[in-house]
N, C-alpha and C positions, 0 to 999 in steps of 0.2 A: 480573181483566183483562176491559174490554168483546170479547166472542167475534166481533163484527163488524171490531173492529180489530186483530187478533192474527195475523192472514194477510195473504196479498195473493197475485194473479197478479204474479210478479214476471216472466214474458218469457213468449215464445212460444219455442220452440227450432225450429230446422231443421237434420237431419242433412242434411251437405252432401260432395259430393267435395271441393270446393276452397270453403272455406268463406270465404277472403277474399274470393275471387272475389264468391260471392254477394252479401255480407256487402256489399261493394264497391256491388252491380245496387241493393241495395234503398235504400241508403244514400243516393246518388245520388237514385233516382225518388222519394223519399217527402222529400228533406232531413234526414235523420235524422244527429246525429252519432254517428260509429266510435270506441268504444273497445276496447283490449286489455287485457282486465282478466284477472289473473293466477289471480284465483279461478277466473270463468264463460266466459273464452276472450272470443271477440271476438264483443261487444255496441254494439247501433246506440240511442240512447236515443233516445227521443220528443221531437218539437218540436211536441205538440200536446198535446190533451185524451185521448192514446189510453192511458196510463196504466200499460202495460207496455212492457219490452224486447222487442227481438227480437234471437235468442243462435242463433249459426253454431257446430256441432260439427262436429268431422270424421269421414267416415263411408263406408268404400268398397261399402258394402248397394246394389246395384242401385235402384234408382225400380220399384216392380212395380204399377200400376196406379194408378188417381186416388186421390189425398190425400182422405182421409176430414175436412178442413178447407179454407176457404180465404178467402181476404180479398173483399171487394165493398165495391169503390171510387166513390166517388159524383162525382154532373157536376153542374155547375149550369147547362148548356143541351148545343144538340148537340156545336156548335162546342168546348167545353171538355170534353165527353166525347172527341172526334177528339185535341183536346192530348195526354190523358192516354195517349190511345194512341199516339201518335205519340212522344211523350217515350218509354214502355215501349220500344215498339221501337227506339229507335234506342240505347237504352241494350243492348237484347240478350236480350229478350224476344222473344217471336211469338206467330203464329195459334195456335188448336187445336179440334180441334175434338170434341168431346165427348156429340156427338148434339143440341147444341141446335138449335132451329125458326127455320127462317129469318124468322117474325114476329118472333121474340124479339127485343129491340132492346137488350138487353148486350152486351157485347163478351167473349169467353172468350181468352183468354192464357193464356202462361204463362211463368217466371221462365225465367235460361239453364240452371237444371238441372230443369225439367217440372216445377215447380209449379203448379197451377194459381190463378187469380184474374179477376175478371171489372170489368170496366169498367162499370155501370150506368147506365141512361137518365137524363136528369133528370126529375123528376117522380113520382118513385118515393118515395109517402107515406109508407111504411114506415121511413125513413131521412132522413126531410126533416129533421129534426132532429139530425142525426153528423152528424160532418165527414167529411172527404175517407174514411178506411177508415172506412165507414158499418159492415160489419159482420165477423165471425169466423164465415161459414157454413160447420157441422158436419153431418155425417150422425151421426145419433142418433134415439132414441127420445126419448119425452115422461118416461121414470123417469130419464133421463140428464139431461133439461134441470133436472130438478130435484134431482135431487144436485148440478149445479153450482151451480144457487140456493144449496143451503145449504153448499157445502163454501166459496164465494166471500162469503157474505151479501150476494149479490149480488138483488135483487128482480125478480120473472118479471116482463117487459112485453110478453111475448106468450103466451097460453097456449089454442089452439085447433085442431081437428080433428087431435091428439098433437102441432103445430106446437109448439116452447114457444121464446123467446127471454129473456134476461137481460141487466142492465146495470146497470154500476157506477152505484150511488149521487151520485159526480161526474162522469157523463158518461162522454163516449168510447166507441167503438166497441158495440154489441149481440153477444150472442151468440146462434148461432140455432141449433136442433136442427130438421132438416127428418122429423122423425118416420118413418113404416115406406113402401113395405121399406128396409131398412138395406142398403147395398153389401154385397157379400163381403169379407172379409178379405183382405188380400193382402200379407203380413210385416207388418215394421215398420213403425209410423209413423213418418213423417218429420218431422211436424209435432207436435210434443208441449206440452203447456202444462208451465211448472216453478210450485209456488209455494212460499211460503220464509213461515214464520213469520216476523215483525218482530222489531225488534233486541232486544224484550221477550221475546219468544215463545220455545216449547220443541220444537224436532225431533221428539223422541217422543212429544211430547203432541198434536202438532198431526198425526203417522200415527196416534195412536190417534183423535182425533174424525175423523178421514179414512175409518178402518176401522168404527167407531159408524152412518156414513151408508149404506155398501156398496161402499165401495174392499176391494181386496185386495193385496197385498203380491204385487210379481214378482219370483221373482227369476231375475235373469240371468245368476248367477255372476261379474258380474264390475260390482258394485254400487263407483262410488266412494266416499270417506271421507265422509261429511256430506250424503249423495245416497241417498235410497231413494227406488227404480222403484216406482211404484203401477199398476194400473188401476181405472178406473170402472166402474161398471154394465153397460156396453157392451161394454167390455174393451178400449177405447180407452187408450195408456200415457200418464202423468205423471210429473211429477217432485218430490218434496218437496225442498228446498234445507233447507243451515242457517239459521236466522235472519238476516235482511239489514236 
């Protein structure tokens, strides 16, 4: 079995209090279609190059400080960065503010349950080539961005001053590690990556080349059927799925 095509990022997950709700905000701002899938719960699928789901769990854990992830949405002038914000907000987003520099020319949001995500300038080289979610920016180190290199076979297209970024092979979205210092912990993530071996692929084979890289096995006591909890390097949580 070629090892580049035996996984996949199959969603981003968000624990949510009302997860149709959310599920509803993003669905809406991004045009994503809502399905109720009786496996993974209720899943928005991509109407673009972005290449994974995004999968609403329910979950009554407090929000305890910034998400250790988050989306960076791109403009293609001023006027069409003000859209994007204007459509957020009126969908049920708002301000926030996060300590950025009033130079700074992003915009910082956030979803109706404190997510954060940021609205970016146009002209931002970095991103000139993604679409609309230009990227998935993480707090990590540089041994993080490259575990996800190799757990996604996904190829580093940024790798400098511990910065490191990755991206799928066919496009869509980057992912970026903004290297040290790394935030404090603060519970659970909210935002967690799932991925799922292919309809080929083996569960335990694909935690064991997970644990090969420097995953470890969490357990939470209360692990579903066909779901083992992982961490990375970081100690950031994932999820391994059954083969999809």
């Amino acid at each position: 079995m070629d090892r580049d095509t035996s996984r996949q990022l199959f969603a981003l997950c968000f624990d949510a209090r009302e997860p149709e709700n959310l599920a509803r905000f993003w669905s809406r701002f991004l045009g994503w279609e809502t399905v109720d899938d009786p496996q993974d719960g209720i899943v928005l699928l991509p109407s673009d190059d972005t290449g994974f789901r995004l999968r609403f769990l329910p979950s009554q854990e407090q929000k305890a400080g910034q998400n250790r992830m988050h989306f960076d949405l791109t403009s293609t002038s001023l006027e069409d960065q003000q859209r994007t914000v204007d459509r957020a907000l009126a969908l049920g987003a708002q301000h926030i503010d996060i300590g950025q520099l009033p130079e700074e020319e992003h915009v910082v949001l956030a979803d109706p349950e404190g997510n954060e995500f940021c609205v970016i300038e146009p002209g931002n080289n970095f991103l000139a080539d993604c679409g609309f979610i230009g990227a998935l920016a993480c707090d990590g180190s540089q041994e993080v961005g490259y575990f996800w290199s190799k757990a996604l076979g996904w190829p580093l297209v940024w790798d400098q001053d511990q910065e490191t970024a990755i991206r799928s092979p066919h496009g869509g979205p980057k992912v970026t590690w903004g290297g040290p210092p790394l935030a404090p912990r603060t519970g659970r993530d909210r935002l967690r990556f799932d991925l799922a071996p292919t309809a080929d692929g083996d569960l335990q084979t694909e935690v064991d080349r997970l644990l090969s890289l420097g995953a470890k096995r969490l357990d939470t006591g209360q692990d579903e059927p066909g779901h083992v909890a992982m961490t990375d390097p970081d100690g950031n949580e994932f999820s391994v799925l059954t083969p999809r």
